[in-house]
C-alpha positions as CSV (number, residue, x, y, z in Angstrom):
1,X,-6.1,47.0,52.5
2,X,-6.0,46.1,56.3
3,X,-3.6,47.8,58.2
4,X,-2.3,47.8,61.7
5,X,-2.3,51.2,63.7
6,X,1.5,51.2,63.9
7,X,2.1,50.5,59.8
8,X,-0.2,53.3,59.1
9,X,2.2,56.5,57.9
10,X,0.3,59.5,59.8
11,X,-3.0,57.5,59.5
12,X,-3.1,58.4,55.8
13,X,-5.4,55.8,53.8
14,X,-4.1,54.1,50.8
15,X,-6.5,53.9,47.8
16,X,-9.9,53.0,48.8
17,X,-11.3,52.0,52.0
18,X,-8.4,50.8,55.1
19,X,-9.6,47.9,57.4
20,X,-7.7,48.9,60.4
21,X,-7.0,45.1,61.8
22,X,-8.4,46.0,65.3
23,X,-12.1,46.2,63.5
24,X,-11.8,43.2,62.2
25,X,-11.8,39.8,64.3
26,X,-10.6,37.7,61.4
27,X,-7.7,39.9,60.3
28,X,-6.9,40.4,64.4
29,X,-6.7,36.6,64.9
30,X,-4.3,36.4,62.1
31,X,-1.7,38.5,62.6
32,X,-1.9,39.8,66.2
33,X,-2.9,36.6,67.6
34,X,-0.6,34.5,64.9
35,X,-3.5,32.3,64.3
36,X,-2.7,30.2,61.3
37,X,-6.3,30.9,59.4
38,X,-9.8,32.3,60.8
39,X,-12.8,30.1,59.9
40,X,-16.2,30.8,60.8
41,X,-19.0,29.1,59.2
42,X,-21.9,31.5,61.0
43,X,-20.8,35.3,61.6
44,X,-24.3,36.2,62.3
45,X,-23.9,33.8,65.8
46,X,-20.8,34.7,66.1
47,X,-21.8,38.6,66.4
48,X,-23.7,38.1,69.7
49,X,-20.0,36.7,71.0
50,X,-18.1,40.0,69.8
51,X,-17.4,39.9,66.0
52,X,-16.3,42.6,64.6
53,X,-16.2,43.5,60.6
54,X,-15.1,47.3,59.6
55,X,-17.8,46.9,57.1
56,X,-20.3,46.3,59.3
57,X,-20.4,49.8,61.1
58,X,-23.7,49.8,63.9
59,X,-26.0,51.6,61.5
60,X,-25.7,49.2,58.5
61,X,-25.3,46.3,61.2
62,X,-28.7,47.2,62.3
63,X,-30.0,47.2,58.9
64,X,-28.9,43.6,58.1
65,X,-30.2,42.6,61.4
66,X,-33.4,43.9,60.7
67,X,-33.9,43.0,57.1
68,X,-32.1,39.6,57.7
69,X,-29.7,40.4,55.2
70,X,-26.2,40.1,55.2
71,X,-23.7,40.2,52.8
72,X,-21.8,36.9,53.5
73,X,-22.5,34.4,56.3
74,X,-19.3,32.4,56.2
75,X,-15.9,33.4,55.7
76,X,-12.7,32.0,56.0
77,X,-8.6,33.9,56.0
78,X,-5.3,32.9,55.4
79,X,-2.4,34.9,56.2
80,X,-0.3,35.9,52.7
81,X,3.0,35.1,54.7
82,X,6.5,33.4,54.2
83,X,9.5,33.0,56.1
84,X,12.0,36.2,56.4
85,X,15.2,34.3,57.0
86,X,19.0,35.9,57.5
87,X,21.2,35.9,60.1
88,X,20.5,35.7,63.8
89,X,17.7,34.0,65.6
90,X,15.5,37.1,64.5
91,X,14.1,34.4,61.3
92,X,10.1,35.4,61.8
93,X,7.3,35.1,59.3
94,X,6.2,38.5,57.4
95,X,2.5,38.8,56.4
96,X,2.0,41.0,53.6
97,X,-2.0,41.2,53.6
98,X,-5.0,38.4,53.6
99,X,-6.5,36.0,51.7
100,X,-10.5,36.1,52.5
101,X,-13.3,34.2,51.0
102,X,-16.8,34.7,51.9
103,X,-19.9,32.8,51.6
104,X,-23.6,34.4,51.5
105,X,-24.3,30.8,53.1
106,X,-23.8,29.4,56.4
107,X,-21.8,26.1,56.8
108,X,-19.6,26.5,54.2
109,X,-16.2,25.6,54.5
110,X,-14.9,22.6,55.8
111,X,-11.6,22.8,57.4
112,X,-10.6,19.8,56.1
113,X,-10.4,20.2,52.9
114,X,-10.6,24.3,52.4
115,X,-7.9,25.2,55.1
116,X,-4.4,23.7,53.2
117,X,-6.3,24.9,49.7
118,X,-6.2,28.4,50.4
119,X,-3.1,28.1,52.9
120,X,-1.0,27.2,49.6
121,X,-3.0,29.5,47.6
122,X,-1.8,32.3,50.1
123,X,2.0,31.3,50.2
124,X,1.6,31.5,46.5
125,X,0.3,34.7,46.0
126,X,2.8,35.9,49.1
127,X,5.9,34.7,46.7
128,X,4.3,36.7,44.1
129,X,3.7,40.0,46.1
130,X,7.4,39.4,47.9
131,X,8.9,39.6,44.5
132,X,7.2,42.5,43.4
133,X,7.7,44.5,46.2
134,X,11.7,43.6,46.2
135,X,11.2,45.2,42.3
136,X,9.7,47.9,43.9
137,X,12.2,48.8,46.1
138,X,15.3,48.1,43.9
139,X,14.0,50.3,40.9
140,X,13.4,53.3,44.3
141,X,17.1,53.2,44.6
């Protein structure tokens, strides 16, 4: 689950681990920066530029640097979004969480072809989730 500081009730964590979105540069160029996907084909270049990864704290950072290993090299995320529409000029885009893929190779992805893959793969799943959470809510009431 990756979460923004403000969606966080009382900074209670759901099951398992919480990504806060500020930790991570991917989930941060998705949804604060409304960034359409993240792609990055070499994270280990990209950490001398400011990459950040929640999983990556310092002290296992320093291990991977050391041992030269690291769990993925590549990774690429999609926004699971869709269009809130209603009345108004208010229509905006809801994200409901991430799509990521990771690669334990660098060079993996090419935009070309990967990028309107996943980004249809995401709206997909996002119709999925939508529905299920309108269920969710109707069967609270």
């Amino acid at each position: 689950i990756a979460r923004s500081g403000s969606s966080a009730q009382g900074g209670a964590q759901a099951a398992g681990a919480v990504d806060w979105v500020r930790s991570n540069t991917d989930f941060e160029a998705v949804l604060l920066r409304r960034q359409p996907y993240y792609l990055c084909n070499d994270l280990v270049a990209e950490l001398s530029v400011g990459y950040r990864n929640s999983h990556w704290p310092p002290e296992r950072l320093k291990e991977m640097q050391t041992s030269n290993n690291y769990p993925y090299r590549s990774t690429i995320v999609w926004p699971l979004s869709g269009r809130i529409t209603g009345p108004g000029p208010d229509n905006d885009w809801m994200i409901l969480g991430f799509l990521s893929v990771d690669s334990p190779n660098t060079d993996t992805f090419d935009a070309s072809s990967i990028v309107p893959l996943g980004e249809t793969f995401a709206h997909a799943l996002y119709a999925g989730l939508n529905m299920y959470e309108n269920r969710q809510l109707e069967a609270a009431q």
